[in-house]
N, C-alpha and C positions, 0 to 999 in steps of 0.2 A: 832190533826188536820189531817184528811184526805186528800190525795194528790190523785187530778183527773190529769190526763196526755188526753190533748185534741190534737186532728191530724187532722188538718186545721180551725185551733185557729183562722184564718184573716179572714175566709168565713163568710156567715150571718148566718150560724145555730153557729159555732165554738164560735164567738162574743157574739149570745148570752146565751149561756149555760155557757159560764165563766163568763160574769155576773149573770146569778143562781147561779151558784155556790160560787162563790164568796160570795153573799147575805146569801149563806148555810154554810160559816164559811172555805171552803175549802180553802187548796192552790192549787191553778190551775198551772200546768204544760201545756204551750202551743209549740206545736212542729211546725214547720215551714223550708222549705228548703232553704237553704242559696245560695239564688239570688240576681241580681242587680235589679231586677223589683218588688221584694215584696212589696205588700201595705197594709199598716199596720192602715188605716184607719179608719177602722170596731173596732179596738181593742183602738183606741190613746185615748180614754178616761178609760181607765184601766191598759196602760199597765205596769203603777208603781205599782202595785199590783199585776201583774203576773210574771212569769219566762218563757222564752223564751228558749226553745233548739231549738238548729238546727239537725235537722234530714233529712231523705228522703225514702218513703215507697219503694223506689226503690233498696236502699243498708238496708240490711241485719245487716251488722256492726255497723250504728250509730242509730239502733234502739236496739240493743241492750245495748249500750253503756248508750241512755238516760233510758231504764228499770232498770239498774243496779244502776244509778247515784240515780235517784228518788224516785224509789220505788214503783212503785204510787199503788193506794189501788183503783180504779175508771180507767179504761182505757176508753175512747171515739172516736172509729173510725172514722170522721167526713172527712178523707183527699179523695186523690185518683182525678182524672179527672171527672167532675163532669157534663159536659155540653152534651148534647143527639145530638145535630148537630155537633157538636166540633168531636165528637166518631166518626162519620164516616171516618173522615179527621187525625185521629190520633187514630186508631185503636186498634194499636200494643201498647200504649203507654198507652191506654185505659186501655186497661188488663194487665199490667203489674203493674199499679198503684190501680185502682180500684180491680182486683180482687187478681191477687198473691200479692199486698200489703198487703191485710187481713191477709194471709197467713203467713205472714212475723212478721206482727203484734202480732197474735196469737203466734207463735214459740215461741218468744218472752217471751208473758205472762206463757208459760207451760213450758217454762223455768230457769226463774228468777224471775217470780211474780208470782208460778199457784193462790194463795189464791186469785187475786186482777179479780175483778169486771171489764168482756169486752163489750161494747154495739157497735155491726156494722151497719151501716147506712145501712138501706137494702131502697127499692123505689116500688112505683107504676109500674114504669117502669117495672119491674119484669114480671107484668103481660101483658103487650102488647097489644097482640090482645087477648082481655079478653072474654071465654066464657061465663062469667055470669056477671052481675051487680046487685048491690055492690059484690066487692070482699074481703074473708077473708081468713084465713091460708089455709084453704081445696084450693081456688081456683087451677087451674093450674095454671104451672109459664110458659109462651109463649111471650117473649122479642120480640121486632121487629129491633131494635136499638144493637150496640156493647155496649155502655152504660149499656143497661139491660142486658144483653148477663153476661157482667162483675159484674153486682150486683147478679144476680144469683150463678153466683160461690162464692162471699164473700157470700154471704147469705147460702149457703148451706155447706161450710168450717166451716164456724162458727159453724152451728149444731152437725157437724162431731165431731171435737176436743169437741163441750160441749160432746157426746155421747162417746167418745171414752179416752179422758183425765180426765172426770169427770169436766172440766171446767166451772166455774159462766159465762158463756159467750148468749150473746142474741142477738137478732136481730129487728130493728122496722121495718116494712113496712110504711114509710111514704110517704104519700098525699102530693100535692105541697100545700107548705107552704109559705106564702111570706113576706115580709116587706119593710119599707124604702130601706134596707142594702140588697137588690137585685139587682142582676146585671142588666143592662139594655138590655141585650140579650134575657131575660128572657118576657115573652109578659106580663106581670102583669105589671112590671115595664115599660117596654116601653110603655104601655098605660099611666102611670101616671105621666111618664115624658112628653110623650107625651102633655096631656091635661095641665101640666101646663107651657109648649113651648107655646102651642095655648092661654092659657090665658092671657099671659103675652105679647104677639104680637111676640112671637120670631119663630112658624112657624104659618101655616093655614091649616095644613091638616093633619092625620095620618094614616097611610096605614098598615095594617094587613090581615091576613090570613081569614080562615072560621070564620064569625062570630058566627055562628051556633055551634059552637066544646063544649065540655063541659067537667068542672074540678071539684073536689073537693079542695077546696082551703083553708086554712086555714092561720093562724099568727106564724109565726115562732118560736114567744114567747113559744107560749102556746106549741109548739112541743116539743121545747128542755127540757120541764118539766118533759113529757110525757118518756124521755130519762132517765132522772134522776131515776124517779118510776120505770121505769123497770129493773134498778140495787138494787132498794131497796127491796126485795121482799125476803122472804124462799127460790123459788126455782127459776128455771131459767126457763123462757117464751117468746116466741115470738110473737110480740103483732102487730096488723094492727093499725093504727093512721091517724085519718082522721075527717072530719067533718061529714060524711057518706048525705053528700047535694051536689048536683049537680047542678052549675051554670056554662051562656052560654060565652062564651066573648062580646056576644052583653051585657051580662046582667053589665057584667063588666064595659064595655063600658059607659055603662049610669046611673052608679051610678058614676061612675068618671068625666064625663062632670058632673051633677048634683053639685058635689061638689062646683064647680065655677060659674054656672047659667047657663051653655051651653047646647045646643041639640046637644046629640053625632051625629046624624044623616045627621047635615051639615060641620061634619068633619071627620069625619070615611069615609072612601076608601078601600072595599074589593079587594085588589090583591092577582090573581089567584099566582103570584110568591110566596106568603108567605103559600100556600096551603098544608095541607098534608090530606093522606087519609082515608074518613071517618072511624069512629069507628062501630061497631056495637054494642057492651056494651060498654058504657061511663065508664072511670077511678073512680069509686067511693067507697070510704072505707065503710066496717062494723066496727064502732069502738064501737060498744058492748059488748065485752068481756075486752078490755083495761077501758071502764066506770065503767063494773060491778065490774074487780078484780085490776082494779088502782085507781080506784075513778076519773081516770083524764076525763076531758072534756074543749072543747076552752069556752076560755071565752071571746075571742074577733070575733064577729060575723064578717060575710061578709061585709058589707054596712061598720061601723066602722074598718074592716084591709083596703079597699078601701079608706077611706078617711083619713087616718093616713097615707096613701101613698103618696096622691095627695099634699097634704099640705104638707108635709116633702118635696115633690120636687118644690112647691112653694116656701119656703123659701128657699133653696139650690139657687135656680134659683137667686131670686131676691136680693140674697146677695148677 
């Protein structure tokens, strides 16, 4: 039995790669910091089938401690500060978690596990203020955010130690990806809690940023798959993950009111306060190379991850 060791096991990608994995026969190792506020939510329908360490990417010693204890043959970068408006406001804390945590991580595995398989969560965000659209490995990396600033260095640590340790160690560039088990800070989910507030009579209105802005958006499902495949592989690659489809938040908007019979159009309220500034290339992936030498592709389209949202916070709502 193969032992994955996951690093932010309670988040929505963490939750559901350990149930992939789980389904792939593994024993999951989920690592987590030993807080009074963790919420174990996302995991409480698995988590008598996982193992819990406590660790923290920020101490050096009890990641070593969990390498030594586990073993694991699968490592999954998945932890770190993760929020892109959060980073402004916690900067220092940013980088210290998001990027020298990689680093720590890595140590780690070239220490005590070099044979075992590393995948670090790399992002869009990476590329910023993007010269081209679609972007792939060639693009430039031009961060606008501490957040990317910080993915950039895990992303490029990670290459180093593959090149210079000879380490299985990889990186995905992934696309926002979303699902029920998204935060509500997040504008995907605040649309969909949104619409089923307004369905349900509990607000009348929902107020967002540019409707105009555009994502490549995908199911969180189908990412964390795409995570898996790219530890399975001969050699080690870094792969961009994406639906390589560009959709608006207007467009968002109205397949989510759709869902319940509404026209977003007499409930959506553009505030200038939620505004940031325009893009000149939209965030969109080329996932051409991960389709050709992964075989992987989503298989749950736009329209259908929007309405497995809506309904998921229907029912939450109305129980």
């Amino acid at each position: 039995m193969k032992v994955a060791l996951i690093t932010g096991i309670t988040g929505q990608d963490g939750s559901y790669l350990a149930e992939y994995l789980l389904g792939k026969g593994y024993r999951v190792v989920g690592m987590v910091r030993r807080t009074s506020t963790i919420d174990y939510s996302r995991i409480d329908h698995i988590q008598d089938q996982i193992e819990i360490a406590h660790g923290d990417l920020l101490d050096q010693g009890s990641l070593y401690d969990i390498f030594d204890t586990y073993q694991p043959d699968e490592v999954y970068n998945l932890g770190g500060q993760s929020n892109v408006q959060l980073s402004w406001a916690q900067a220092v804390l940013t980088a210290e978690s998001t990027a020298l945590g990689v680093t720590r991580v890595l140590d780690c595995l070239r220490m005590v596990t070099p044979l075992a398989r590393f995948y670090q969560a790399s992002t869009s965000e990476m590329f910023g203020e993007a010269d081209e659209s679609p972007q792939h490995l060639g693009t430039r990396l031009n961060p606008r955010n501490p957040y990317g600033v910080a993915k950039v260095y895990g992303h490029l640590i990670t290459q180093n130690y593959r090149q210079k340790h000879g380490l299985f160690a990889v990186s995905g560039i992934l696309y926002n990806h979303e699902s029920p088990r998204r935060d509500l800070d997040f504008v995907t989910r605040k649309i969909s809690h949104g619409v089923a507030q307004i369905k349900l009579g509990l607000a009348d209105e929902l107020r967002l940023g540019n409707l105009d802005a555009q994502r490549d958006w995908g199911f969180a499902g189908d990412y964390v798959r795409a995570m898996w495949l790219m530890l399975q592989g001969d050699q080690p690659r870094d792969y961009v993950i994406g639906s390589g489809q560009a959709h608006t938040v207007r467009e968002f908007c109205r397949v989510a009111f759709d869902v319940v019979g509404l026209d977003y159009q007499a409930y959506v309220v553009a505030d200038p306060a939620f505004f940031r500034p325009a893009e000149g290339h939209p965030l969109v992936a080329d996932p051409g190379p991960a389709q050709a030498e992964l075989g992987w592709k989503p298989e749950v389209g736009f329209e259908a991850l929007i309405e497995m949202m809506v309904r998921a916070d229907l029912a939450a709502l109305a129980s």
